[in-house]
VOSE-310227 format. One record per residue (C-alpha): residue number from 1; y, z, x. Coordinates in Angstrom, 1 decimal. Layout:
% VOSE-310227
marpa rokol=NUM; Y=Y; Z=Z; X=X
...
% end
This chain:
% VOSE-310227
marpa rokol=1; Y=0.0; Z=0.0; X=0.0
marpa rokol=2; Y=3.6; Z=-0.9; X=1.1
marpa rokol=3; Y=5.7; Z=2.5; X=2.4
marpa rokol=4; Y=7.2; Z=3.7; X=0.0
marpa rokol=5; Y=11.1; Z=2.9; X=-0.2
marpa rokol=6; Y=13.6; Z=5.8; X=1.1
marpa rokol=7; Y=15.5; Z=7.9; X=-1.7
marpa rokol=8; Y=19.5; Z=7.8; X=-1.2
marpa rokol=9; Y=21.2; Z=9.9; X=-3.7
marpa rokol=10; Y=25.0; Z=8.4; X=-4.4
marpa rokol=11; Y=27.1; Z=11.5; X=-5.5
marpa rokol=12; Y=30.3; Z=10.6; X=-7.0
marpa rokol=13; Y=33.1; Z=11.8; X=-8.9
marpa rokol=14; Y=32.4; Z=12.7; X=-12.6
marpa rokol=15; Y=33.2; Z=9.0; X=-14.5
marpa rokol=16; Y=33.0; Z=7.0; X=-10.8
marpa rokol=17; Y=30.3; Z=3.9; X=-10.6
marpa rokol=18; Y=28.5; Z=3.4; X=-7.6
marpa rokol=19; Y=30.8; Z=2.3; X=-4.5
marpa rokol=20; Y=30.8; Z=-1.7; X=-4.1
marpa rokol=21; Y=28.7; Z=-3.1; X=-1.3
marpa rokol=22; Y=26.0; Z=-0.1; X=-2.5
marpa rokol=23; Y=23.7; Z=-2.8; X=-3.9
marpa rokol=24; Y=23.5; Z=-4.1; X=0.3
marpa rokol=25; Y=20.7; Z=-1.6; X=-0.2
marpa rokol=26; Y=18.5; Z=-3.1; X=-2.7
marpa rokol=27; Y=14.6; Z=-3.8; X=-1.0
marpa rokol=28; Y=15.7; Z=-1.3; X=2.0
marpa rokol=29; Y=16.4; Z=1.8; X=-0.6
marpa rokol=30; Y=15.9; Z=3.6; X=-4.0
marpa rokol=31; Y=18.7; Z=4.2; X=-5.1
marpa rokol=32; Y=19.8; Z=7.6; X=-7.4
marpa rokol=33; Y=23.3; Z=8.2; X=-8.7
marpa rokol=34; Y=24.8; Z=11.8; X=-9.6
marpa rokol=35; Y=28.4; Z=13.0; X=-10.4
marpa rokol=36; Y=28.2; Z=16.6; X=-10.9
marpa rokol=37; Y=25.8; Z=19.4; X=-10.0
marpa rokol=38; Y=23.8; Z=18.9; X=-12.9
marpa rokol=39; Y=22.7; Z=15.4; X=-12.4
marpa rokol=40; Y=22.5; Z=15.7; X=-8.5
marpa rokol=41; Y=20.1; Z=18.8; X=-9.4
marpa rokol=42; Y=18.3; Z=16.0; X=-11.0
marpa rokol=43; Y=18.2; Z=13.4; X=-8.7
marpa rokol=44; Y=17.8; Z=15.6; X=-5.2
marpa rokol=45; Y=14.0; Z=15.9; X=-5.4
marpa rokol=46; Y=12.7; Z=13.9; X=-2.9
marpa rokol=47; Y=16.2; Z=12.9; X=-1.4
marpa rokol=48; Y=15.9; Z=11.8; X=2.0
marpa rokol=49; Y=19.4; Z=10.6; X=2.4
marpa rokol=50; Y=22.7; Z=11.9; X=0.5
marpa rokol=51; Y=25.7; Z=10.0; X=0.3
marpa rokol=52; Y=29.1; Z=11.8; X=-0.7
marpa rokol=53; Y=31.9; Z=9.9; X=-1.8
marpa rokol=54; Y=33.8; Z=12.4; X=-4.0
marpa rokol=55; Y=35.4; Z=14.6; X=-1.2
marpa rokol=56; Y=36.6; Z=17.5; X=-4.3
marpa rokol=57; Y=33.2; Z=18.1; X=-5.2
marpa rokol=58; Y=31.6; Z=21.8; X=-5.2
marpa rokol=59; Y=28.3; Z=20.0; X=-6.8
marpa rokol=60; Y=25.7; Z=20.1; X=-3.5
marpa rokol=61; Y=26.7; Z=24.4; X=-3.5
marpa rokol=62; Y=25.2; Z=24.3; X=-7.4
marpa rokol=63; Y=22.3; Z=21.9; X=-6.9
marpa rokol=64; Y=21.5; Z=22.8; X=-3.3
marpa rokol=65; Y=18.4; Z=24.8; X=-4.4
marpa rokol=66; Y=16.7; Z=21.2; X=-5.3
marpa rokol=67; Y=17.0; Z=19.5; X=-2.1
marpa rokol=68; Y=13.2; Z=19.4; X=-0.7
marpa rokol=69; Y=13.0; Z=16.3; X=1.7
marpa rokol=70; Y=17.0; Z=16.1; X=2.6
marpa rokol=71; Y=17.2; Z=14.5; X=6.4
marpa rokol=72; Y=21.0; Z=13.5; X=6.6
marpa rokol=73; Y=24.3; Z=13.7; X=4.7
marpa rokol=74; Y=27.1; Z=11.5; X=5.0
marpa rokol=75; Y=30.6; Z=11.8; X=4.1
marpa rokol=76; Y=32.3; Z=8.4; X=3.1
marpa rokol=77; Y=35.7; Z=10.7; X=4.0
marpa rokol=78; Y=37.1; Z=11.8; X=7.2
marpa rokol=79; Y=37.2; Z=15.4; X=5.6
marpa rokol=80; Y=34.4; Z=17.3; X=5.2
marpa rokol=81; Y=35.4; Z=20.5; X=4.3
marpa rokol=82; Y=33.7; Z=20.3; X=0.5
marpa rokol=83; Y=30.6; Z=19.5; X=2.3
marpa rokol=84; Y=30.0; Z=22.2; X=4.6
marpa rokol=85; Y=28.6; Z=25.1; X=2.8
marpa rokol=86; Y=27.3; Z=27.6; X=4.4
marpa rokol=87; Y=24.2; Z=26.6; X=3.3
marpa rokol=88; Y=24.8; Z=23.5; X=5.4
marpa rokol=89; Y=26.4; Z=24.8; X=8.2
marpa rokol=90; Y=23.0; Z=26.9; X=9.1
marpa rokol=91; Y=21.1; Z=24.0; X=8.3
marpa rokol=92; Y=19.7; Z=21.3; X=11.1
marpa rokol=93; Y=21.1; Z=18.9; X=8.8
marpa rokol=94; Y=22.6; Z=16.1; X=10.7
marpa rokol=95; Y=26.3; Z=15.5; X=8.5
marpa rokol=96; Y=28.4; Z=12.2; X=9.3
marpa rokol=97; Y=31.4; Z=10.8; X=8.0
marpa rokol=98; Y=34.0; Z=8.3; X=7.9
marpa rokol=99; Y=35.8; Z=8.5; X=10.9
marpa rokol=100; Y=37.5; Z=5.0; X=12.0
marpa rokol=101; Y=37.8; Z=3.5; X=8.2
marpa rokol=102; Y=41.1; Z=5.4; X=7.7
marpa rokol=103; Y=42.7; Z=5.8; X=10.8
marpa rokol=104; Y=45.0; Z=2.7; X=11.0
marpa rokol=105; Y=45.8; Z=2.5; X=7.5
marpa rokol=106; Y=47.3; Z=6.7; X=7.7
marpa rokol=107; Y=48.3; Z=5.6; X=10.7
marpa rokol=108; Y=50.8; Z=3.0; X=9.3
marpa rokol=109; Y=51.9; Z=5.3; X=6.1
marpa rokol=110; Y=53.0; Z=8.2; X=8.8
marpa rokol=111; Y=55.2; Z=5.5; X=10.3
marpa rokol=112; Y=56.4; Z=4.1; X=7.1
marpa rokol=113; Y=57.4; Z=8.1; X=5.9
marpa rokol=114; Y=59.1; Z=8.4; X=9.9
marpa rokol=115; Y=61.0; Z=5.2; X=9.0
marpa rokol=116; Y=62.0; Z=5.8; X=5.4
marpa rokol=117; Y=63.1; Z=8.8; X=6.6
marpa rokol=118; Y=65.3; Z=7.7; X=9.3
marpa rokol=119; Y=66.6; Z=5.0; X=7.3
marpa rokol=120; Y=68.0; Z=7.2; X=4.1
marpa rokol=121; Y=65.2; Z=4.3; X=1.9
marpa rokol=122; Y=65.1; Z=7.4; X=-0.6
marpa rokol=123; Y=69.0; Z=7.5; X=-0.7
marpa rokol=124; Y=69.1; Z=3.6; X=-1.3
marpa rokol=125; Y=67.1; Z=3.7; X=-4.4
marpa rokol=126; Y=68.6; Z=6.1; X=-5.6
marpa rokol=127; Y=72.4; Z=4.4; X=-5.5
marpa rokol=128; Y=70.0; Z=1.8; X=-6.6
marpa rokol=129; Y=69.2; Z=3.1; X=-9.4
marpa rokol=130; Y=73.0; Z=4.2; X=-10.2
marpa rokol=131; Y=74.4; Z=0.7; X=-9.6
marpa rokol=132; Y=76.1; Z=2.4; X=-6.6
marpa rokol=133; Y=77.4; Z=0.7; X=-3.8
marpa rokol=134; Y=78.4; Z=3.4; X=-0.9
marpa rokol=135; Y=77.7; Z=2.3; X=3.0
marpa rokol=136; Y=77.0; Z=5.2; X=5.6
marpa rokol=137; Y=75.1; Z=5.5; X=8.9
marpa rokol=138; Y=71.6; Z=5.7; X=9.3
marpa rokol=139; Y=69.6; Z=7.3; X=12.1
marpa rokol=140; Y=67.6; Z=5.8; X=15.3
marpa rokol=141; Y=63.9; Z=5.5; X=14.6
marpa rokol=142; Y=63.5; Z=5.2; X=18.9
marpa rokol=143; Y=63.7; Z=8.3; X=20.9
marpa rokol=144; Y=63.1; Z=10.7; X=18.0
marpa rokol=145; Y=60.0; Z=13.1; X=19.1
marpa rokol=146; Y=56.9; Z=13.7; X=17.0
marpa rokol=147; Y=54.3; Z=16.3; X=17.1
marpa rokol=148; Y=50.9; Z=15.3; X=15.6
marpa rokol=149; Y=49.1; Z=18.3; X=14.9
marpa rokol=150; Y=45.8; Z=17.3; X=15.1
marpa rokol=151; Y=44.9; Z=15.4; X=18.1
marpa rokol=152; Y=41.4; Z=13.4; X=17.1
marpa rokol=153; Y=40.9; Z=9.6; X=15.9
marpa rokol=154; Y=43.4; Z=9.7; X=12.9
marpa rokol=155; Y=45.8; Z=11.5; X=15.2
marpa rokol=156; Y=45.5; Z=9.1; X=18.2
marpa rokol=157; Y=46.2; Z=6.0; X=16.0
marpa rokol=158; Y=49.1; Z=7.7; X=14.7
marpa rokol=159; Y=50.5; Z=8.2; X=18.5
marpa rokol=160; Y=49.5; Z=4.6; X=19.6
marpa rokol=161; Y=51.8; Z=3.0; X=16.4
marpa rokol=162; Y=54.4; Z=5.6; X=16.3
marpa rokol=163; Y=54.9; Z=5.3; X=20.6
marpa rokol=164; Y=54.9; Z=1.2; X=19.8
marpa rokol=165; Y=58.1; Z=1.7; X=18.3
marpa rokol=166; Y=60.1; Z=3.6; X=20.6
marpa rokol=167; Y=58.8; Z=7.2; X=19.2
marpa rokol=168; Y=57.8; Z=10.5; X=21.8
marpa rokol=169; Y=54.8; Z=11.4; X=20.3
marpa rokol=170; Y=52.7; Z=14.6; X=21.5
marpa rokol=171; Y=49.7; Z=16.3; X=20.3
marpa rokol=172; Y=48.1; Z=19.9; X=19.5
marpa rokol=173; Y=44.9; Z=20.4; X=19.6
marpa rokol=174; Y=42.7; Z=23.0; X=19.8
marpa rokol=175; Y=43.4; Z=23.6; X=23.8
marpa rokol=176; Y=46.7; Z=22.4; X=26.0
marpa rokol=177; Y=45.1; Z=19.3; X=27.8
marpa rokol=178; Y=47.1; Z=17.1; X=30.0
marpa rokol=179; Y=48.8; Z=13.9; X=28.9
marpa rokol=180; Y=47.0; Z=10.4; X=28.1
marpa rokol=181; Y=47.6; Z=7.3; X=27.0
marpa rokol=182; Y=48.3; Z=8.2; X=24.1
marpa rokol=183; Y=50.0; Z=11.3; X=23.6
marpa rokol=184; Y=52.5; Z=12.2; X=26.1
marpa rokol=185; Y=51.1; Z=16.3; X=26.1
marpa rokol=186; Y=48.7; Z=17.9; X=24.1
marpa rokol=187; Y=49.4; Z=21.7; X=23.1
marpa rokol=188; Y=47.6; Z=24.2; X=22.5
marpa rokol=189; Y=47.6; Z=25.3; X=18.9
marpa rokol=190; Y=48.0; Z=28.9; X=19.9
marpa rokol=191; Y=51.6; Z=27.4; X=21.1
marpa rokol=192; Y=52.3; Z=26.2; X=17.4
marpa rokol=193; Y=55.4; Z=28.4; X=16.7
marpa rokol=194; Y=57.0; Z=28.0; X=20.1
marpa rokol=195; Y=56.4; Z=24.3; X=20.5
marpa rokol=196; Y=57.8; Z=23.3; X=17.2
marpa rokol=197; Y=61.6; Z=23.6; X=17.7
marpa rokol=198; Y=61.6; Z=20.6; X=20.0
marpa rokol=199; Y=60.2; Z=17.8; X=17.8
marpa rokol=200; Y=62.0; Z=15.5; X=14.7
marpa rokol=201; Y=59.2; Z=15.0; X=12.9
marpa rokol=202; Y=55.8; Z=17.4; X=12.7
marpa rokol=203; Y=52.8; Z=15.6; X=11.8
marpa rokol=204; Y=49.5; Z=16.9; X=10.3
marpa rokol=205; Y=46.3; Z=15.0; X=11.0
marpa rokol=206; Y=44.0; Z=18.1; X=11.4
marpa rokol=207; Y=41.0; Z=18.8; X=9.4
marpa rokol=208; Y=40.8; Z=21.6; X=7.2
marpa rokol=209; Y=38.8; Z=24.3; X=9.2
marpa rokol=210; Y=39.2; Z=28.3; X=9.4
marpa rokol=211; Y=41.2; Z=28.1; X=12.3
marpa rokol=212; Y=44.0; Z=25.2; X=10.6
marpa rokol=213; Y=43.9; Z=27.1; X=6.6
marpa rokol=214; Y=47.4; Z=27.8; X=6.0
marpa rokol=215; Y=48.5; Z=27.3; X=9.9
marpa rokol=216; Y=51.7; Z=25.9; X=8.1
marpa rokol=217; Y=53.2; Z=29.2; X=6.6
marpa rokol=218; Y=57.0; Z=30.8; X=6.2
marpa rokol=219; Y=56.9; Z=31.6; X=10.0
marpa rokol=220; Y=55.7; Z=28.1; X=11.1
marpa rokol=221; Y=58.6; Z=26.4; X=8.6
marpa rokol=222; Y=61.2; Z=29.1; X=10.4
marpa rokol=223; Y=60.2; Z=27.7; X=13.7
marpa rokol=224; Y=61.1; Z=24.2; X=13.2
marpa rokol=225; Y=64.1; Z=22.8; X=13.5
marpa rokol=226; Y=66.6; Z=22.4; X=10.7
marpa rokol=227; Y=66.7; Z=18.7; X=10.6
marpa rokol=228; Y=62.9; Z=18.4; X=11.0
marpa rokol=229; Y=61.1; Z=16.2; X=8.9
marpa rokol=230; Y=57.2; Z=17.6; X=7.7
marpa rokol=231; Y=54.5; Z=15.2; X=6.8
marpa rokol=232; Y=50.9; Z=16.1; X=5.6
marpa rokol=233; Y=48.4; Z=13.7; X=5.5
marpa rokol=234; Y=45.5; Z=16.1; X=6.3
marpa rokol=235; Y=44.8; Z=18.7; X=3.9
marpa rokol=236; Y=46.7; Z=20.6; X=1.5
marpa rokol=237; Y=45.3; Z=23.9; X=1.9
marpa rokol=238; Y=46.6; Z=23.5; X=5.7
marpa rokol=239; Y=50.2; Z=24.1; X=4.1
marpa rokol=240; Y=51.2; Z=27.3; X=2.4
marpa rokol=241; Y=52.8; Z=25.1; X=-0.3
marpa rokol=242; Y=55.2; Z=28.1; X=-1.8
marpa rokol=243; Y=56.0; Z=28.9; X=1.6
marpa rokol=244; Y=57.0; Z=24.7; X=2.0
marpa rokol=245; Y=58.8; Z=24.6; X=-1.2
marpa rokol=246; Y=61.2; Z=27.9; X=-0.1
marpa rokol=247; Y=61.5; Z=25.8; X=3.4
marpa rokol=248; Y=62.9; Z=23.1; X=1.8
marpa rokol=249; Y=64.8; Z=24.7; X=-0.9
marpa rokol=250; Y=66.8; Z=26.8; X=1.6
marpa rokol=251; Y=67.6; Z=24.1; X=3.9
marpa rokol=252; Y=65.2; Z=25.6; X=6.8
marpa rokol=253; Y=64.1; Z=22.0; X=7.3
marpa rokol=254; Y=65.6; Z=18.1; X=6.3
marpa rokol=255; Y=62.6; Z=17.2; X=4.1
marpa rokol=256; Y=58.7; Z=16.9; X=3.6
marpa rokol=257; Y=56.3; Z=13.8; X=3.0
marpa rokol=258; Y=53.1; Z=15.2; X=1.8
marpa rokol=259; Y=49.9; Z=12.8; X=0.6
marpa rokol=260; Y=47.7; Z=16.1; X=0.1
marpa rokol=261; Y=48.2; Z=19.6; X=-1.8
marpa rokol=262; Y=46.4; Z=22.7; X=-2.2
marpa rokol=263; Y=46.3; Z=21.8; X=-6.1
marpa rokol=264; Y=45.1; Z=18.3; X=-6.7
marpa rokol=265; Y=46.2; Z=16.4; X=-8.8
marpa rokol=266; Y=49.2; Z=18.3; X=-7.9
marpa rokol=267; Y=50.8; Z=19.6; X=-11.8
marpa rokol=268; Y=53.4; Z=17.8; X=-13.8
marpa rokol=269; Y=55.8; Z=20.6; X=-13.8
marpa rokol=270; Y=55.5; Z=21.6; X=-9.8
marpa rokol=271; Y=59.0; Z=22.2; X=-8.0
marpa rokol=272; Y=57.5; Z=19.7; X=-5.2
marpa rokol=273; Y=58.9; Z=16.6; X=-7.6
marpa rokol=274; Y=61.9; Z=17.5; X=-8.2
marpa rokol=275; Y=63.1; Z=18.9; X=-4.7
marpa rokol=276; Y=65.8; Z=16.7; X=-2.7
marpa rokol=277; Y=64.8; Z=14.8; X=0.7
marpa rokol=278; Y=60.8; Z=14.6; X=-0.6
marpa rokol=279; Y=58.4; Z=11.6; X=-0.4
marpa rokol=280; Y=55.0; Z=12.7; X=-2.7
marpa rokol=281; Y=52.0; Z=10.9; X=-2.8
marpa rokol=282; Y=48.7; Z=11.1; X=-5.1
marpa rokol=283; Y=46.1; Z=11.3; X=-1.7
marpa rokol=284; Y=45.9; Z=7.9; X=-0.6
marpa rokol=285; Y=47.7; Z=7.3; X=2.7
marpa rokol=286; Y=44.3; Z=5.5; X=3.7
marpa rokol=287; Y=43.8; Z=4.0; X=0.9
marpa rokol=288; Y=44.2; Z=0.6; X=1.0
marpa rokol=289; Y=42.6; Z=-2.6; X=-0.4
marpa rokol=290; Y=39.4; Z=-3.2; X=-0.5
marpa rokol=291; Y=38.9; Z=0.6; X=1.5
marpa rokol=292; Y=35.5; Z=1.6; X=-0.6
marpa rokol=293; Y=33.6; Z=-1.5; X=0.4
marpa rokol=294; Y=34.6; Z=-0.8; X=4.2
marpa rokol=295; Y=33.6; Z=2.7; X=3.6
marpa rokol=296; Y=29.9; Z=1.3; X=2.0
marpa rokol=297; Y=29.7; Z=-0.9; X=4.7
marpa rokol=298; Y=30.0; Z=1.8; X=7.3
marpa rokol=299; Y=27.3; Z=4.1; X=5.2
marpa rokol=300; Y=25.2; Z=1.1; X=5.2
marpa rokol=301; Y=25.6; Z=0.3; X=9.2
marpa rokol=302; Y=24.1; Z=4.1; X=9.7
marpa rokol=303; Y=21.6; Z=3.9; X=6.9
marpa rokol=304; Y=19.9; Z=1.2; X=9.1
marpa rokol=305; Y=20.7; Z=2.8; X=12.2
marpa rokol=306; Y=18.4; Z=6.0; X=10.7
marpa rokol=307; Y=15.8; Z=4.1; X=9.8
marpa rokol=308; Y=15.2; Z=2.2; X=13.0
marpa rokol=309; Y=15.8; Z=5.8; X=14.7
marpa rokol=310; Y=18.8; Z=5.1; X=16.5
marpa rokol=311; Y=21.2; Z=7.8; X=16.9
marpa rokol=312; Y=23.9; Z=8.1; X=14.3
marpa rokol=313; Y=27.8; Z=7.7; X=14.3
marpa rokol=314; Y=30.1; Z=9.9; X=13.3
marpa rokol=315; Y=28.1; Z=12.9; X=14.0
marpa rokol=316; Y=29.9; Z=16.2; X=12.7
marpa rokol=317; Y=30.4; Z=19.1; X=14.7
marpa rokol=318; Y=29.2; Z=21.4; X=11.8
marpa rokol=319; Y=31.1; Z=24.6; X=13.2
marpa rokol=320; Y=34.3; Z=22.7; X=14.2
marpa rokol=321; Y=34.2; Z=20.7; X=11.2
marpa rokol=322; Y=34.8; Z=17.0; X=12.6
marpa rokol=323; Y=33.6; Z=14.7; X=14.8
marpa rokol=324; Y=34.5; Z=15.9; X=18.5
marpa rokol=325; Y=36.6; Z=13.0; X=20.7
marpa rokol=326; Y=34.4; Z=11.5; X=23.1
% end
């Protein structure tokens, strides 16, 4: 009798088909769909391969129990944080995810938000939008100095395009190392409050980990400088968000740009939309066309990597929480 196909379980968020590019798969896979813990309770039993595409979810925590033949998971996000349980953490699970699909795309947004910024686009809409015609000076996008907190793939891409235009760009990682070609210094992250005065614009790329949960609180706004600018494009629960609203309310800092919240979707009545000098976005600086086939592509590529036995990409440093630079 021919082997029997792997099972890959699909889990998705509630009301989400399969990704496009999935059915790649068909004569190589048996395929199983789930969007909550319920049906992935359902659908784990002799799982081999689980494929996470809702990054939100709290689902493998409730079905967990029902996993008897789970080899590998895979994240089709560059986060991971909702799929580390402990559970999974102790585990010898191997746990990959998306690094690479994103990083140009967040990449260009950060600069976009740098330039915007710099170039009063917010202020131009806005006389726009009042038939006003009033000239005034802009800023210099080249020279200004950027932080990227967060020095890993998304964070590196960020430095090549913003230093391409004329930006300083340094980094802060989890230990000072010394310059490269792509960030001019890396920081230590212990140095967080007494690095932050020098730099026009302070980036997050970091993932969401025990050591980076609320790292940006009232004393880490009080550090920067007043005409600082403060964009988030890594998680929201790495920002104490009352903490950023009081920061910008008071004037502490020139403005925010934030693609991620610790509420998602952030609520209809949150003093975030209505504050002055503030770009918001629904989580989807990497978002761009056609991004969920690329990210079933890339599932696909290690799929087949796994079952030849070749090592797999994107391996997670479960403890850290990402993929460690090589």
């Amino acid at each position: 009798m021919p082997e029997a196909l792997p099972v890959v379980a699909v889990l998705t968020a509630p009301g989400e088909d399969l990704p496009p590019g999935m059915d790649a798969l068909e004569g190589e896979a048996e395929l199983r769909h789930a969007t909550d813990g319920a049906s992935l309770r359902a659908v784990l039993p002799g799982t081999r391969v689980l494929c996470v595409t809702d990054f939100r979810t709290d689902a493998l925590g409730e079905a967990w129990d029902a996993a008897d033949s789970l080899e590998w998971i895979h994240a089709t996000s560059a986060g991971v944080d909702a799929i580390l349980t402990p559970t999974v953490r102790a585990s010898n699970l191997p746990v990959t995810n998306a690094r690479g699909v994103f990083d140009r795309p967040i990449a260009e947004f950060v600069l976009g938000h740098i330039i915007a910024f710099c170039k009063d686009f917010r202020g131009n809409l806005e006389l726009q939008q009042r038939h006003e015609w009033r000239h005034r000076d802009t800023e210099r996008v080249e020279g200004r100095r950027v932080l990227v907190v967060g020095a890993g793939a998304i964070g590196r891409q960020i430095a090549r395009l913003c230093r391409a235009v004329g930006l300083e760009v340094d980094g802060m990682g989890r230990s000072a190392r010394p310059g490269d070609e792509d960030f001019g210094a890396i920081h230590a992250q212990s140095e967080l409050h007494q690095r932050l005065p020098g730099y026009d614009f302070v980036v997050v790329a970091a993932p969401l980990t025990p050591a980076t949960e609320g790292l940006f609180d009232a004393a880490a706004f009080a550090a920067m400088a007043p005409e600082a600018r403060f964009i988030n494009i890594g998680r929201g629960p790495i920002v104490r968000t009352d903490d950023l609203v009081a920061a910008l309310r008071e004037g502490r800092i020139a403005g925010a740009a934030l693609d991620v919240f610790e509420e998602e979707p952030l609520p209809s009545d949150h003093p975030l939309w209505d504050l002055p000098n503030t770009h918001l976005s629904a989580h989807m600086a990497g978002d761009v066309i056609g991004w969920r086939r690329s990210l079933s592509e890339q599932f696909i590529d290690n799929f087949r990597r796994w079952r030849r036995g070749d090592p797999l990409r994107n391996l997670v440093d479960k403890e850290q929480g990402f993929v460690p630079s090589s």
